[in-house]
N, C-alpha and C positions, 0 to 999 in steps of 0.2 A: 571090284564087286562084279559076280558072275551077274551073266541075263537073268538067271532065276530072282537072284536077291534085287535086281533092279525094278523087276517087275512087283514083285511082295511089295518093295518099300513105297512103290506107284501108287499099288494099292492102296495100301493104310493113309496115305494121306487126306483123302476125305473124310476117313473113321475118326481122326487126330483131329480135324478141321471139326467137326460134327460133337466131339465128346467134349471139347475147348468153347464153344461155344453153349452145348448146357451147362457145362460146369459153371460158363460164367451168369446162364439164366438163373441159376438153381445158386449163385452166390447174392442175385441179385435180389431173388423173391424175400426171404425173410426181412430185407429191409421195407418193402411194400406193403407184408400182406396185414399188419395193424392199421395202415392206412386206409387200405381199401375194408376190412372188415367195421370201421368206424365206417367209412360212407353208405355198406348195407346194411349196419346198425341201426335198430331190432331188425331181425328179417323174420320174426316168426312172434309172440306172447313172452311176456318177461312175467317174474315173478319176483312181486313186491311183498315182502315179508314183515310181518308189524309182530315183535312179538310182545303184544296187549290184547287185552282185551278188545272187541266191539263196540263203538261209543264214544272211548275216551278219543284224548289229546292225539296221541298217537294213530289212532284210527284214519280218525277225523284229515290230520294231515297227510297221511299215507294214501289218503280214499281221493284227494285235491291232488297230491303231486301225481298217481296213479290217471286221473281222469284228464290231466292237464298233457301227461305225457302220450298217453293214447291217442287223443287229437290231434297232437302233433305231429307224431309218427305214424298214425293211419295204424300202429299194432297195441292189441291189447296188452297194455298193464294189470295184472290182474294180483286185488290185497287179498291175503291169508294171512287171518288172522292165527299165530301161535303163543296163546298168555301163559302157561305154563311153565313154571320156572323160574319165575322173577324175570322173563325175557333171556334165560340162558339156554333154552331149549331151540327157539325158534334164532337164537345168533348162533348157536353151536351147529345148526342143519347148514346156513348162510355161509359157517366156515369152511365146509367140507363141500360145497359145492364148485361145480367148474368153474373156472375161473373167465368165463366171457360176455359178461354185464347182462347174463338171462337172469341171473340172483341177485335183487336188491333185498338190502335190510336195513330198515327205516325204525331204529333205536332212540330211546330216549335215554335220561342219565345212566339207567344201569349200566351201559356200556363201560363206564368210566369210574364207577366206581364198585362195581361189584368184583372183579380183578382181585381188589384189596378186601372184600364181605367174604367170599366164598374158595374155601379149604381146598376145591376143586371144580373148576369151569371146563366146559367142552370147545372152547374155545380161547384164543389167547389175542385180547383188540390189537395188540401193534403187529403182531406177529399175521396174524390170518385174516387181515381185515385191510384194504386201501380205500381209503378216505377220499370220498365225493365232493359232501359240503355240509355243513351246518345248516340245515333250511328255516330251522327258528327256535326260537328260544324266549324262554318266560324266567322272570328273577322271582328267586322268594321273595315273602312279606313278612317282617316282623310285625305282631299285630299284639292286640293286650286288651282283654275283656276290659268296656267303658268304665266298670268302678276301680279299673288299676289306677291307682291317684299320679298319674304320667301322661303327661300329653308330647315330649320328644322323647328321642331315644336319651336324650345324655340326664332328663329327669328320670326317667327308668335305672337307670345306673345308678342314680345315686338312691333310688327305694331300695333298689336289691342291696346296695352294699348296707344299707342303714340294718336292712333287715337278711342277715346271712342264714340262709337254707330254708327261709320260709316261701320261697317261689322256687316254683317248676314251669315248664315249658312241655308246650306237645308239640307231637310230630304226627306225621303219618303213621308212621314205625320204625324199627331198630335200621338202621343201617341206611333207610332212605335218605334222599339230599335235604332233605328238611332239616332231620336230625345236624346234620351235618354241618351243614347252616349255623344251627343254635350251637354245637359244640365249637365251630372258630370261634361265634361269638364270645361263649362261656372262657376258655382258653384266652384268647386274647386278651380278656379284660378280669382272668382272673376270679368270672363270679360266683359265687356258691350256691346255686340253680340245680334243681334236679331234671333231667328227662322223664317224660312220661310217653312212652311208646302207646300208639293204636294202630289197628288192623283198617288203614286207608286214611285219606283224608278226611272223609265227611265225619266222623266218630272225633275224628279234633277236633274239626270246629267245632260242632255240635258242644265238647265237653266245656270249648273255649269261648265259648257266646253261655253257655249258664254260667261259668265262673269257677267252676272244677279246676280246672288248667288256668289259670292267671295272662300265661303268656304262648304264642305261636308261632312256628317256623315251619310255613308251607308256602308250594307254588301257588302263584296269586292264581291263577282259575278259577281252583277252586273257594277261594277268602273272598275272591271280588263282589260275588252279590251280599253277604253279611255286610261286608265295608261298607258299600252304596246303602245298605241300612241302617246301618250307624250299630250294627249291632256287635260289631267288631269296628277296634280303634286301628289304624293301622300308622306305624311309627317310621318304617323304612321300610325301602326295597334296596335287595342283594347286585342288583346291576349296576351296571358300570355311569347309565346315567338314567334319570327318570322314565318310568313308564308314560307311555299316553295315555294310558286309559287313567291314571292316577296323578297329574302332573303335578295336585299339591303335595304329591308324599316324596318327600325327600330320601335320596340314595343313603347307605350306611354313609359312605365316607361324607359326605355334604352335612351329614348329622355328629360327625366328628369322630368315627371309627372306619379306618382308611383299610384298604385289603381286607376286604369282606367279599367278593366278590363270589356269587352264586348264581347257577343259572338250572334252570330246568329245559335241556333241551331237545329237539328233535333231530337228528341226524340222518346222512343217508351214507351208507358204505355197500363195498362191492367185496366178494371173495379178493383177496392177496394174488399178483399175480392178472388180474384183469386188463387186459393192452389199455395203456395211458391215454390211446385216441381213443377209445370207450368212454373213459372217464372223465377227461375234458368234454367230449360230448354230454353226458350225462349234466356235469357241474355247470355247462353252460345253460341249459334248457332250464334244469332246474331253479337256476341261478334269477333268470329270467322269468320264469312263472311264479315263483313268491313276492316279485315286483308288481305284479297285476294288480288293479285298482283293486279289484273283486275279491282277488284271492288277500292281502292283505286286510279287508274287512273282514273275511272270513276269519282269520288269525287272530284279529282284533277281537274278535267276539269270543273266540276263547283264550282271551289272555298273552296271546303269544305275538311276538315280532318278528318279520323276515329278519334273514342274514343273507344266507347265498353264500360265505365265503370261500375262495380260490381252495383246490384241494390238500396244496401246501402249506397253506394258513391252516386250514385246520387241522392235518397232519399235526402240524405245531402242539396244535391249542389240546386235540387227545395227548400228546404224550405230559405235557405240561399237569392238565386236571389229572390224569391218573397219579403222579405222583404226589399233588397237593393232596389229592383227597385221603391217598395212602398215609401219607405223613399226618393228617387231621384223626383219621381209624385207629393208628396204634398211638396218639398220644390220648387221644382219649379213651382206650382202653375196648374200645368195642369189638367183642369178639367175632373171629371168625365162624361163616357156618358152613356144619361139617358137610 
């Protein structure tokens, strides 16, 4: 080797020293930088998205996890409310957003069963959506205006069969979890029930306490103050075990019709793609603040029970209901909307 080349090769040796050394910063960062962006997690306002209405259920918990997390974090949570769409509008914005826990979306059933209602969503739940937690959940109520001559569920069975096609059932409306509800029912056991679709909850009960509607499959919420009036019977609930607020009403299965299980729930998802130390963070706080003495009364007074569950579990539990509910939709023939 000439002096010239010996001296070159002198030189480059700290360049080689220098580029071997970021190379191996710059192999090392990507493994770090989820960790440290979880520990400046929020560093700025998150946006909590309900897509409901002002008022209801979903609000209401949106507006508690929102206030419980701001505290926490010292940064605003701040709910937008977007009702338009059945809630596909405001999960369809939620889908297309960044992927770095500033966009939550705090869903109720539609999430899980609209998939299988509608011909075309802007949105696709397993695909565009990672799963936080479940933060609560309310079971239907089968219920039956006082002069249905039924006081359980398995004497209701046998009026319907005595008498085939002269009871209907209300719902909210077409395609809601109510509906849904009343069709495993219906399906399971075979009975010859007609649906009667309404525009919301209160317009069934309403038709279901004068005795229009014989029988009902709605979220307890809204059922719960007729019940405590006697002015609605209530036969069962769709959970897996008794309510508190109701603990003499016996579960389906406990009433002798097993895998009935329903749930009206609240959920929390992030865009697809959001670092999993986000999302642990998120599902633990969360997790944690539906335990609160306070905030469980809160819940309790409209009907609903914490859960909190792991974001795995409930990963689980969406892909499981979307395909029950799907399988429930085309065996009972409910069309899709265009």
């Amino acid at each position: 080797m000439t002096g010239r080349k010996r001296m070159e090769a002198a030189a480059m040796k700290p360049l080689r020293r220098q580029f071997l050394h970021l190379a191996a910063g710059a192999a090392v960062l990507p493994a770090f930088t989820p960790v440290v962006l979880a520990q400046t997690y929020p560093s700025r306002p998150v946006r909590v998205i309900v897509p409901a209405a002002a008022g209801g259920p979903s609000d209401i918990i949106g507006r508690l996890l929102a206030q419980k997390l701001s505290e926490a974090w010292a940064k605003q949570f701040i709910v937008e409310n977007i009702p338009t769409g059945a809630g596909n509008v405001g999960a369809g914005l939620v889908a297309k957003a960044p992927p770095d826990g500033y966009t939550i979306l705090i869903p109720s059933s539609g999430i899980i069963v609209n998939p299988s209602l509608y011909a075309k969503l802007p949105y696709d739940t397993i695909r565009d959506f990672a799963a936080v937690t479940l933060a609560a959940a309310s079971p239907h109520v089968l219920t039956v205006n006082p002069t249905v001559p039924a006081k359980t569920v398995q004497e209701l069975i046998s009026v319907v069969k005595a008498n085939p096609g002269k009871y209907s059932y209300a719902s909210p409306g077409t395609g809601t979890t109510g509906q849904l509800a009343g069709e495993l029912f219906r399906l399971s056991l075979n009975l010859d029930i007609t649906h009667v679709p309404f525009n919301g909850a209160a317009p069934a009960i309403t038709s279901t306490v004068a005795g229009h509607t014989p029988m009902m499959f709605s979220a307890l919420p809204g059922a719960a103050p007729n019940i405590k009036e006697a002015q609605l019977r209530a036969l069962a609930v769709t959970s897996g075990k008794r309510d508190p607020s109701f603990p003499n009403v016996p579960t389906l299965a406990e009433a002798g019709v097993p895998d009935q299980e329903s749930e009206f729930i609240q959920a929390v998802l992030v865009p697809n793609g959001t670092p999993k130390e986000i999302i642990d963070k998120l599902y633990r706080e969360i997790s944690r603040v539906v335990l609160l003495p306070e905030i469980k009364d809160r819940l309790a007074a409209i009907g609903y029970t914490p859960v909190g569950n792991t974001p795995e579990e409930f990963s689980a539990q969406l892909k499981r209901d979307i395909a029950r509910w799907a399988k429930i939709i085309r065996e009972a023939g409910i069309k899709q909307i265009q």
